[in-house]
N, C-alpha and C positions, 0 to 999 in steps of 0.2 A: 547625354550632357553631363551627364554625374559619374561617367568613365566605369560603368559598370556592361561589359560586356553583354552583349545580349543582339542573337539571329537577328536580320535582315526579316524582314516581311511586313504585312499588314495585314487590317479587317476587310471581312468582304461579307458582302449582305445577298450577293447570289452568285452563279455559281458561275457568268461570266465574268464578276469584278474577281472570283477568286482566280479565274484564267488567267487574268490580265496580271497579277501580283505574280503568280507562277511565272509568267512568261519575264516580267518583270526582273525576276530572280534568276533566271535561265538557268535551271538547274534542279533537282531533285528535292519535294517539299514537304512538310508537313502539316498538314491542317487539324485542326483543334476548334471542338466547339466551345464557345462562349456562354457560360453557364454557369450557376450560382450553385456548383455541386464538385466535390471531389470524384475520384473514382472514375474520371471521362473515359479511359483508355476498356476499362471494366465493362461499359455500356456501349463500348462501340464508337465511344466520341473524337476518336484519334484513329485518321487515315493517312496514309503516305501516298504521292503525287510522282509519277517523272516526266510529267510533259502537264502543259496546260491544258488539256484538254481532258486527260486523266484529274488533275485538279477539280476541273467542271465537274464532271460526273462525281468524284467522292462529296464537291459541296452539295451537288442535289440530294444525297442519299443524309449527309449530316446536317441539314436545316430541315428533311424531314423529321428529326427526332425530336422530341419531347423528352424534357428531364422533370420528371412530376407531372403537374399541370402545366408544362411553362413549355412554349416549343424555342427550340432555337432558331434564334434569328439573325446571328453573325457567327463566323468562323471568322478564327487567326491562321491567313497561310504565312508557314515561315520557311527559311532555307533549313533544308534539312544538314546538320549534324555533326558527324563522326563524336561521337561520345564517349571520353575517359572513363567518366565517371560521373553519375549523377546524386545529387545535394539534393534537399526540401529545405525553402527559406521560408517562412513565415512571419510576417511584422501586424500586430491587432493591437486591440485595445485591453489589457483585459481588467473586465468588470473590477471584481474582488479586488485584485493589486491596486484599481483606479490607476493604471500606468501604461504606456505600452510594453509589450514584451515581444521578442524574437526568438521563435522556436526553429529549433536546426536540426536535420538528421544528416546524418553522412551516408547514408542508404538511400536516398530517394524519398519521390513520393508515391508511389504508386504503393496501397496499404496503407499508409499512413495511421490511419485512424486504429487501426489492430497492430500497431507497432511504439505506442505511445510511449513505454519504459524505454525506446531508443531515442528518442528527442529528446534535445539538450533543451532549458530553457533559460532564455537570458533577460532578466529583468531590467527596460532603459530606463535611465536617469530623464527624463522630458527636456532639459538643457544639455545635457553631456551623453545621451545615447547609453547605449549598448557597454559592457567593463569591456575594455579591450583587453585586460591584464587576464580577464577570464575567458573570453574567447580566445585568446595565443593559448593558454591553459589547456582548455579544453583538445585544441587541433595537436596540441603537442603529444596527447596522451592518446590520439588516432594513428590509421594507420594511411593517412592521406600523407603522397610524401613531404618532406622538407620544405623542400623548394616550392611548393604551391601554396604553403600554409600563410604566407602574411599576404598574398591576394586576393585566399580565401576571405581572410579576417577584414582584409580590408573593406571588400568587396559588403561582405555583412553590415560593416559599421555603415556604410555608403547607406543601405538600403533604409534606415531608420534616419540618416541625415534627407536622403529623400523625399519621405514619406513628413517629414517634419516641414521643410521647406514649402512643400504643395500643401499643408493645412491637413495633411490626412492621416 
């Protein structure tokens, strides 16, 4: 609704609703578990699908997992892909600042957390969002090409108008 790109797919709570979303897609998937932890791919939390039935079987083996004490109980299957390039977006709250902030990497997320000097951080205004003056900044002095860079930007500032509009 917010013109922010984003895979085709849905939640699935077992591992025929995730056939059914698979099939739904007709085509090659990726499912992801639902979990309140970074690092899924690390642990096993990310399978690939090419038929629904395949689907099936990877959600039975990913709602048997546990992340901590916590089992998983949904997966997101989505259409899988073809991937340029992959971004980490991040919109929280944070404490200290009492503001929210938008952290960016141009490398991905997978790591994240052992890559922190490569996150940009952008501190939003709560009425006016994210600098846009600083995020064009930013991507300019990247090596993401040209021609992507004010989609990117956009696409960023969208994520905090979002997040604003649903109270969150």
């Amino acid at each position: 609704k917010a013109g922010i790109a984003t895979p085709r797919g849905g939640p699935a709570s077992s591992p025929d609703q995730a056939a059914q979303v698979a099939r739904d897609l007709a085509g090659p998937v990726v499912i992801k578990i639902q979990a309140w932890t970074t690092g899924r791919a690390a642990i096993g939390g990310v399978a690939f699908a090419d038929s629904p039935q395949q689907a099936a079987d990877r959600t039975k083996r990913l709602l048997a997992l546990k992340v901590g004490n916590f089992p998983v109980s949904e997966v997101l299957v989505e259409e899988k892909l073809r991937i340029a390039r992959e971004l980490f977006v991040s919109l929280s709250i944070d404490d200290r600042e009492r503001c929210p902030v938008l952290l960016v990497s141009l490398s991905g997320g997978s790591g994240i957390e052992e890559r922190a000097g490569q996150v940009q951080r952008f501190v939003c205004d709560i009425a006016t969002g994210p600098d846009r003056a600083a995020i064009d900044r930013f991507l300019s002095t990247s090596d993401i090409p040209a021609a992507s860079r004010a989609a990117i930007a956009e696409a960023l500032c969208r994520t905090f108008e979002v997040a604003r509009a649903n109270e969150a």
